[in-house]
N, C-alpha and C positions, 0 to 999 in steps of 0.2 A: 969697592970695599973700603979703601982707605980714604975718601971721601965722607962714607957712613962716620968711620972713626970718628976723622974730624970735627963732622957739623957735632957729636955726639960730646967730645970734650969740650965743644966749645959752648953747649949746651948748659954740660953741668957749669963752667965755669962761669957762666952769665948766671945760673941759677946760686953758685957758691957766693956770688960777688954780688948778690941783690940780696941775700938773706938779710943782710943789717936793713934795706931799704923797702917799704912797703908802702903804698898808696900816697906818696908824694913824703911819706915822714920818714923820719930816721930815726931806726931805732935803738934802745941804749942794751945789746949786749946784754947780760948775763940777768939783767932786770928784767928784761922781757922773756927770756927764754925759760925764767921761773915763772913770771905769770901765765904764758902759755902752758906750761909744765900742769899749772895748777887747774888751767880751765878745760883742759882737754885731757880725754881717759889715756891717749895715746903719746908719746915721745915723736912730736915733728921732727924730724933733725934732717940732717945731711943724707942721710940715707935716703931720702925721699928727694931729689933734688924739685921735684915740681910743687909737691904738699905741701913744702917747707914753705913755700912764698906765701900760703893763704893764713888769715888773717883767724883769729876764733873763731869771730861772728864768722867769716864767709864760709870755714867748716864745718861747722855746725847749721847754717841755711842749707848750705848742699846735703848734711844731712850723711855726712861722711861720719861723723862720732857713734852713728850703728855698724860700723864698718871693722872689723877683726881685726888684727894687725898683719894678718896674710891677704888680705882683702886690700886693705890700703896700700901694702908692696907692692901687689898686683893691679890695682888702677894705677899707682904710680908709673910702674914701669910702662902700662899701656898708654899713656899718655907722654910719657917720653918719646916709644916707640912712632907716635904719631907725629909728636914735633918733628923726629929723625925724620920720617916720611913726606912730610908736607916740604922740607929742607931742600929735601933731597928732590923733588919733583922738577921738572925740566918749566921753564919761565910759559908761562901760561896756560900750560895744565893743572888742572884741580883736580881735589884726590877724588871726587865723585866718577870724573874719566877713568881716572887709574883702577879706578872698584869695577865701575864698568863691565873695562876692557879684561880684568880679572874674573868677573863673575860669569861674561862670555866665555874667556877662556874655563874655567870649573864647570860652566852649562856642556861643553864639548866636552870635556873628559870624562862628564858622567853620561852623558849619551852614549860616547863609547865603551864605557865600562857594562855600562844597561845592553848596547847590542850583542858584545863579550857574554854577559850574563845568558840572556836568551839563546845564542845559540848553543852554549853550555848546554842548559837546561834542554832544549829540542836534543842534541846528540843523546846525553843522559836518558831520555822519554823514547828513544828508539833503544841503547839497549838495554832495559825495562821491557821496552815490547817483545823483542827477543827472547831475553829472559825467561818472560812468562810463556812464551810461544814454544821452547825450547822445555822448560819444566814439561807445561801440558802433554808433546810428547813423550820425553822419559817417562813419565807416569805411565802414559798408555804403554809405552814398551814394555815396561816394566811389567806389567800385569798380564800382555799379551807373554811375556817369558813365562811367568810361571806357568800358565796356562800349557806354554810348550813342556814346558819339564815335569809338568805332571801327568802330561799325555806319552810322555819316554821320545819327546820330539827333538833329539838334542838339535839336528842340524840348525831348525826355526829359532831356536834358545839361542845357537852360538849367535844365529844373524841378528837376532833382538839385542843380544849383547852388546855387539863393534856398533850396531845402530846410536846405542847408550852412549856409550863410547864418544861417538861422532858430537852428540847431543853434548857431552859436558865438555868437551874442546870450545865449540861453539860459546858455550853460555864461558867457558873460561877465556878467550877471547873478548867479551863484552865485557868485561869487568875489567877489563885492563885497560 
């Protein structure tokens, strides 16, 4: 981590200490930072330490002056974070390795999130089938009950009842 730091102040400080200097010339200060000022919709400044170094023309080739001022913070910063990345990379690894070894590692955690998912999904589909299998019964009890109670058959009514009974335990078990 303190390593990050460092390549990172030492970034902006090469970035802070190059702003006068740009494509072999040197530039005058307060002169140029009006004509910038004036050729570009945006304020290059310090704030950008990577933006700051590109020249009108090469802002505008790139095609950055369509670019918001939340938008150019945000290339900024990701082009920072790249420099810090590439810095930071152990001697003869490229960051193509490092995306790699990273995109393998995200292909594995979504495989395992996907086999997570499915069996979810499979438990959930059994009890659903439950559920429904467990409904269909109380229904029939149910109607088998009145059947009883209207015939004066308490005893078959009570057993149809605790049957009921049995059945919403079950389906309240699946749900949990």
């Amino acid at each position: 981590m303190m390593m990050k730091h460092t390549v990172l102040i030492v970034i902006l400080l090469f970035s802070l200490a190059t702003m006068g200097v740009q494509s072999g010339r040197v530039r005058r200060g307060k002169d140029v930072e009006k004509s910038k000022a004036a050729e570009l919709p945006f304020n290059l400044d310090a704030s950008r330490p990577v933006l700051v170094n590109m020249t009108p023309e090469e802002f505008r080739a790139c095609g950055l002056n369509k670019l918001s001022e939340e938008e150019l913070d945000h290339l900024d910063r990701w082009i920072l974070d790249l420099l810090v990345k590439l810095k930071s990379l152990p001697e003869g690894q490229n960051l193509a390795a490092e995306a790699s070894a990273t995109g393998r590692v995200r292909q594995e955690e979504a495989e395992l999130e996907r086999q997570r998912l499915e069996a979810r999904a499979r438990d959930l589909e059994q009890r659903l089938s439950l559920v429904n299998r467990e409904a269909t019964r109380m229904s029939f009890d149910l109607n088998q009950a009145r059947l009883a109670v209207s015939r004066g058959d308490w005893n078959s009514a009570y057993s149809l009842l605790l049957r009921l009974e049995s059945s919403v335990d079950r389906i309240r078990r699946a749900s949990q």
